[in-house]
C-alpha positions in Angstrom: 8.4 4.0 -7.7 11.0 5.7 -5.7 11.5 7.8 -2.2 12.9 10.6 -1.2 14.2 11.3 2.3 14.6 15.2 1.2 12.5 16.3 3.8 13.0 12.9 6.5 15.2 12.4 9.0 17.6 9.9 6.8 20.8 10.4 5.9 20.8 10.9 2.0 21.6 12.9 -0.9 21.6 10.4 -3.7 18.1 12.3 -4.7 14.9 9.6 -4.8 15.7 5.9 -4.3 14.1 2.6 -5.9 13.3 0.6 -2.8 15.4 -1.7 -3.9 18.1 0.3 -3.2 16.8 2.2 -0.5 18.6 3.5 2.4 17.0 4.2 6.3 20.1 5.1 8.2 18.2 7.7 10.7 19.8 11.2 11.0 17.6 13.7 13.5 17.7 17.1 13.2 15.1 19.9 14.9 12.4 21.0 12.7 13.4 22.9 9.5 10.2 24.6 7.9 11.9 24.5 4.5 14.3 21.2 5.2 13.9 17.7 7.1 11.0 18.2 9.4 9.2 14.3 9.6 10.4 10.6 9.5 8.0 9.9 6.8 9.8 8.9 3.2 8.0 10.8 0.4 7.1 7.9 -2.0 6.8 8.9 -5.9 5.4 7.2 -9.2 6.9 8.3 -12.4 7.8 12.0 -10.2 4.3 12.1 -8.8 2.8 11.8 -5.3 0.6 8.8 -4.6 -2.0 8.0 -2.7 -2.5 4.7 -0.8 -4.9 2.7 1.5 -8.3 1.4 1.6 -9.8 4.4 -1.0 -7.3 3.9 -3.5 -7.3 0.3 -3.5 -10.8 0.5 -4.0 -11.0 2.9 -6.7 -8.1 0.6 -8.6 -10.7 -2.3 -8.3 -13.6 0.0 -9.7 -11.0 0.7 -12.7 -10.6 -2.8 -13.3 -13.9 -4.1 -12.7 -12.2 -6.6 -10.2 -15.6 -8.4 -9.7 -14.7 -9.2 -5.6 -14.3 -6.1 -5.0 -17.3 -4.9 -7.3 -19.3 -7.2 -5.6 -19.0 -5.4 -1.9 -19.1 -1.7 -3.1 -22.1 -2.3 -4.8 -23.4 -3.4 -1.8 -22.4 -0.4 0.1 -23.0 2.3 -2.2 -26.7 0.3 -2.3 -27.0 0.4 1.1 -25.6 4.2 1.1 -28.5 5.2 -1.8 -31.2 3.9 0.1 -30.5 5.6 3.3 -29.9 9.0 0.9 -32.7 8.1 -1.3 -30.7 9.3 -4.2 -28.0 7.9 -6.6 -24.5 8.3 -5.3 -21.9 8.0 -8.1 -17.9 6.9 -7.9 -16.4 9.9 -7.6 -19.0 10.6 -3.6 -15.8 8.2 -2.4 -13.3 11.1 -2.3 -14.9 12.5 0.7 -14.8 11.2 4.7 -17.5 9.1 4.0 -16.5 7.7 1.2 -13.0 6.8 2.8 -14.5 5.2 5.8 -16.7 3.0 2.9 -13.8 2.1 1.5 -12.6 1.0 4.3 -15.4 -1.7 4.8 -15.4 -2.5 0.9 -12.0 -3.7 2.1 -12.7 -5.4 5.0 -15.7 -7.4 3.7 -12.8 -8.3 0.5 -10.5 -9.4 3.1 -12.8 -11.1 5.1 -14.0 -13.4 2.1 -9.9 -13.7 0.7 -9.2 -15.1 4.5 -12.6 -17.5 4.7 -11.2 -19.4 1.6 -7.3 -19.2 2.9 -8.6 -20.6 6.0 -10.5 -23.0 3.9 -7.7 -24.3 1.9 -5.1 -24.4 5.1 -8.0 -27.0 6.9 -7.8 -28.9 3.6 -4.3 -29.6 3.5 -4.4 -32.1 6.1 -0.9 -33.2 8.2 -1.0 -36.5 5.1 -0.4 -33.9 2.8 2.8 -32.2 3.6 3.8 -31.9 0.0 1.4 -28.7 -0.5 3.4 -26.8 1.9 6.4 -25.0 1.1 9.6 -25.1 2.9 10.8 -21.4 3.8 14.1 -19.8 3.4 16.2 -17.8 0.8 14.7 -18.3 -2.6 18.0 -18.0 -4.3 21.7 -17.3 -4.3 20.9 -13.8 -5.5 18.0 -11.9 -7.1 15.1 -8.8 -6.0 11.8 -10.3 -4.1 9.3 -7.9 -3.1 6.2 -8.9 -1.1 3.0 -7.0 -0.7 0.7 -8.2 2.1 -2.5 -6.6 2.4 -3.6 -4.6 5.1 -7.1 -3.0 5.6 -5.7 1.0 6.2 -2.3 0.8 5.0 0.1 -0.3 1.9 3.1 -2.5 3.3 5.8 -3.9 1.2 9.0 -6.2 1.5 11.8 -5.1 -0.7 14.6 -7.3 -0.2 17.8 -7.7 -1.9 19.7 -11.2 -2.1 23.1 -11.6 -2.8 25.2 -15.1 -2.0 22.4 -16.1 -0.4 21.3 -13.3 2.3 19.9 -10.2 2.3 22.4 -7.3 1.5 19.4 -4.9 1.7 16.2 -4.9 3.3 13.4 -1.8 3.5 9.8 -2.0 4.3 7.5 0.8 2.7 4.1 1.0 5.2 2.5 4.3 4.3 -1.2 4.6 6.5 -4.0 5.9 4.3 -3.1 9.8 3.0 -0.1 9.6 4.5 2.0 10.4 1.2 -0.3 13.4 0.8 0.4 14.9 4.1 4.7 13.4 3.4 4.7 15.4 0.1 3.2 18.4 1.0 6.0 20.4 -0.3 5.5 18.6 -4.1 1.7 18.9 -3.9 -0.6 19.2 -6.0 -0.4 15.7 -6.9 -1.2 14.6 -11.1 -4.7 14.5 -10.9 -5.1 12.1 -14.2 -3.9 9.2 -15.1 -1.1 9.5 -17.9 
């Protein structure tokens, strides 16, 4: 995974970055058809443009038969089918519909994930302290990354640690399509998996 600030509003010229060593340091200049014209990052896997958000995430549970997730498209492709009164395969989600179903695939995942979160923080009663974590550096030095989910977007930490603080620090949101529209100039994107 890598981006590019190419056609951003970052100073750069290093070519695409790892995260991890990622560099925002904001540099404005008008609109250039065929240079920097957004303050979007173009993000990359293995040289190709991505996707992201609530369609993708599903489709990567569908892949892996993640039965959660399973679970709730069933239900809405069922409910989908019987207003259609016709079979509606995998691949009706790459349309408007099927993105705005993904988003409630999500939401109903996310929805269950925070009933038992919620569950487990009532459990752990103020007697039991020693199920809690202390926060704070992890260690002297090393790469954490953190992905919290969100219901329309991909977000993630990248932080570096060196003698114990944070010598780098970028967060990579990127709302639903967003790399699509950010890449335009490297699209069509691979199609197929490799």
């Amino acid at each position: 995974m890598q981006e590019s600030v190419k056609h951003a509003w970052y100073k750069g010229g290093k070519g695409a970055l790892h995260p991890y060593k990622g560099e925002t340091i904001p540099q404005y200049t008008d609109f250039q058809d065929n240079g920097k014209y957004s303050w979007v990052k173009s993000p990359t896997f293995y040289g190709d443009t991505v996707q992201v958000g609530p369609l993708a995430r599903v489709l990567a549970w569908a892949a892996a038969k993640y039965e959660p997730g399973m679970r709730h498209l069933n239900r809405v492709i069922g409910m989908a089918e019987s207003i259609a009164k016709t079979k509606i395969p995998l691949e009706a989600l790459h349309s408007t519909i099927g993105r705005h179903a993904a988003r409630s695939v999500v939401c109903a995942s996310m929805v269950e994930n925070l009933q038992q979160q919620w569950q487990l923080l009532v459990e752990t009663s103020p007697g039991r302290r020693e199920d809690l974590q202390q926060a704070g550096v992890p260690e002297r030095r090393g790469e954490r990354l953190r992905f919290p989910r969100g219901a329309a977007r991909v977000l993630s930490h990248w932080v570096v640690i060196k003698d114990g603080a944070i010598k780098n620090y970028q967060r990579w949101c990127r709302p639903p399509g967003t790399p699509r529209r950010a890449t335009s100039r490297t699209w069509p994107a691979r199609t197929r998996p490799r």
